[in-house]
N, C-alpha and C positions, 0 to 999 in steps of 0.2 A: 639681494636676489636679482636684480639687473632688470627689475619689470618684463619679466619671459617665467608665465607660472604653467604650468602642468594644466590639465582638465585635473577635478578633483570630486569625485562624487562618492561621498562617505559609507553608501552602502551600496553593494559589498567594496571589498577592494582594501579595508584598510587593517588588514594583519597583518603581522610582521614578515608574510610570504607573500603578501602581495605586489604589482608595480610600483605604487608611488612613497611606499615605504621602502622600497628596494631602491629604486630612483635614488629616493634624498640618499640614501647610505652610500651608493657606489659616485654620487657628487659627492661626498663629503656633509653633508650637512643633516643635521639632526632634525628629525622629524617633529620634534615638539616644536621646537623652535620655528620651523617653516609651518605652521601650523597657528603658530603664533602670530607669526611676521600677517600671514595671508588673513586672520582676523582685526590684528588690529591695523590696516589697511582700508579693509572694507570699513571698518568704524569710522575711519579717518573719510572714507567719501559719506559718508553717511548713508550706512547699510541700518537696518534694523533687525534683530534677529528676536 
């Protein structure tokens, strides 16, 4: 992901007619996935959730 992330705030916003699921789709890239990436990231700096 080139360390360049979207703002992401889970509610509202994340249906499949929303931005940043539209975002990942018209880049190419699957939404689970950059979802993914963006959690285990923050694990890796040591987030808590």
């Amino acid at each position: 992901m080139g360390g360049k992330y979207a703002s992401l705030d889970v509610s509202p916003g994340m249906t499949p007619h929303s931005l940043f699921p539209m975002a990942c789709e018209a880049a190419g890239l699957s939404l689970p996935k950059v979802l993914d990436t963006l959690v285990e990231e923050a694990y890796a700096r040591g987030a808590k959730f």
